[in-house]
C-alpha positions in Angstrom: 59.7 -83.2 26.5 57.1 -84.3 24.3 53.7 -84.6 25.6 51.4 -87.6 25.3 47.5 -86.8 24.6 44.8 -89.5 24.8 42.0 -89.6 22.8 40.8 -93.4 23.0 37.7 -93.1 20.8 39.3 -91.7 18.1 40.5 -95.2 17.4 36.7 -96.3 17.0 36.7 -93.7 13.9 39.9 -94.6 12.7 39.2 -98.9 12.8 36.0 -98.9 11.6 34.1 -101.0 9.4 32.8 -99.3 6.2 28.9 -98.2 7.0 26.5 -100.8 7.2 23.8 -100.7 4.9 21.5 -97.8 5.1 21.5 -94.3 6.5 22.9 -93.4 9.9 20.6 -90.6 10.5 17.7 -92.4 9.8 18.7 -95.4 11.7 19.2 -93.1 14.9 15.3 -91.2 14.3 13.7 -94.5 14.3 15.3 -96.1 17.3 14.1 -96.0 20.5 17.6 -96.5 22.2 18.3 -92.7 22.1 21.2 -93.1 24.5 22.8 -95.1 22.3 22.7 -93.6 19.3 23.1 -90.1 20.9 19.6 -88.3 19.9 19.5 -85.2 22.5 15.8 -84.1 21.0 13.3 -85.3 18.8 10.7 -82.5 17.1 7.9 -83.3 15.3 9.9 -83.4 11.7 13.7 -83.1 12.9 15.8 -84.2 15.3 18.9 -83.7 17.2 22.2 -85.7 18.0 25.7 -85.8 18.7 28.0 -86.0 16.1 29.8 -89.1 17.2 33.0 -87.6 15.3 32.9 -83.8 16.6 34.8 -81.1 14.9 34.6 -79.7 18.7 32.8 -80.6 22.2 29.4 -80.2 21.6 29.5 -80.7 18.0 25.4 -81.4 17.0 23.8 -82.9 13.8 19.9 -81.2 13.2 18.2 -83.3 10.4 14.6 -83.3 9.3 13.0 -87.3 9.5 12.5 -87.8 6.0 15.9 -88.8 3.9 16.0 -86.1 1.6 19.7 -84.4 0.6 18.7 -80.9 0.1 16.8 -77.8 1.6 14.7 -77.8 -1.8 13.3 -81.0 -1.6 11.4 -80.0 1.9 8.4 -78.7 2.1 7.3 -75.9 4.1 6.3 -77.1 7.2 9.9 -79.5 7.3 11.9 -76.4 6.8 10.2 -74.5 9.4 10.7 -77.4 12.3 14.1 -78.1 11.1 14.9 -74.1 11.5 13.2 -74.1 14.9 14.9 -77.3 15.8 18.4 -75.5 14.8 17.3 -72.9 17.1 16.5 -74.1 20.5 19.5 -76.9 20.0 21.6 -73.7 19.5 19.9 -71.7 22.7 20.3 -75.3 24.6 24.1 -75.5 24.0 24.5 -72.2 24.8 23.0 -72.5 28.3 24.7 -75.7 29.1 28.1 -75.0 27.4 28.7 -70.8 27.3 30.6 -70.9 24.2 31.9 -67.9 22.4 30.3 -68.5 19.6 29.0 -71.1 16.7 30.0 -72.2 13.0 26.2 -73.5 11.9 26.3 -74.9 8.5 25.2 -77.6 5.8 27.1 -79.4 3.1 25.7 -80.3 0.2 26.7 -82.6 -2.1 29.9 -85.1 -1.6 32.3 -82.7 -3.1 31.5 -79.6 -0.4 32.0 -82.1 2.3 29.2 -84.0 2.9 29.7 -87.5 4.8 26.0 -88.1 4.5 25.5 -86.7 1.0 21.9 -88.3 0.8 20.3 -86.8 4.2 21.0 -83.3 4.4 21.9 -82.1 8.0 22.9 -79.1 9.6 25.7 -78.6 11.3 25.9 -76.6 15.5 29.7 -76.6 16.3 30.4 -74.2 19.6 33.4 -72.1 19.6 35.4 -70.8 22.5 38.2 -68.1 22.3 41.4 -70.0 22.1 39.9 -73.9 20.8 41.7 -73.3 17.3 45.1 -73.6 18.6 48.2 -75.5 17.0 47.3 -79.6 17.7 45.3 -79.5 14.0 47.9 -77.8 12.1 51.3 -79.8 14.0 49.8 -83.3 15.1 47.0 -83.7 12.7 45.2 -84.4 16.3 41.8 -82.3 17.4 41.8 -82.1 21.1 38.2 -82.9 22.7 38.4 -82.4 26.3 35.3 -84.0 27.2 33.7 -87.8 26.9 30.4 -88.0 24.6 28.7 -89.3 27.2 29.3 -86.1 29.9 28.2 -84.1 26.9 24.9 -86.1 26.0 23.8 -86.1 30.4 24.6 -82.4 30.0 22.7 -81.4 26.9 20.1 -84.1 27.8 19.4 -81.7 31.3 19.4 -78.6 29.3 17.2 -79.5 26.4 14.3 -81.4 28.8 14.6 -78.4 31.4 13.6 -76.4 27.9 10.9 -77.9 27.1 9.3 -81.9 26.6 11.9 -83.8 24.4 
């Protein structure tokens, strides 16, 4: 018998318009509607979201303010807060979620992957033993088994209880 999965907000992805003018990163730093555009924690000279596409549950974005597509093109004090920002987002996920583990990682450059080529961003992906499994490879379907929403309330909690966001 063949099983059904549901994953209603893929469709979102899959219908959408081609991006509006303008950066989406940037366009999520300087609202005030964090909610909305899914901003768990905002640092001095980076920030942190929700990828609204996750690779996996709990799948972040950490990108400094300034629109600038690679780690040479920060200065000193934008690298530091970004690395520190990478680091308590991956402490916070780790006390709200208990993953296994973590792929971290940028792309640079549209040919290594980058869907944001222009604002460099780092990637916080949390593993768990057994979420590579055969939906990706068979039904060209990635399971996520829990709504953005749960996930932003429940990394929202973790990062304030942390410290002022």
């Amino acid at each position: 018998m063949v099983e059904q999965l549901w994953a209603p907000w893929r469709m979102q992805y899959i219908k959408q318009e081609p991006e509006e003018e303008g950066c989406f990163l940037c366009k999520a730093a300087a609202s005030e509607d964090r909610r909305k555009n899914l901003v768990i924690h905002k640092g001095e000279r980076s920030f942190c979201l929700l990828n609204r596409f996750p690779y996996n549950n709990g799948h972040l974005l950490i990108a400094p303010y300034e629109h600038k597509g690679d780690l040479c093109q920060l200065d000193d004090g934008e690298r530091a807060d970004l690395m520190a920002t990478l680091c308590e987002m991956e402490s916070c996920v780790r006390a709200a979620m208990q993953p296994h583990g973590f792929n971290i990682g940028i792309n640079i450059g549209k040919v290594s992957g980058a869907g944001l080529p222009g604002h460099l961003h780092f990637h916080i992906v949390p593993r768990w033993e057994g979420d590579a499994n055969f939906m990706p490879v068979l039904a060209d379907a990635k399971v996520i088994p829990q709504a953005l929403e749960e996930v932003y309330d429940l990394l929202v909690k973790h990062a304030k209880a942390r410290r002022k966001c």
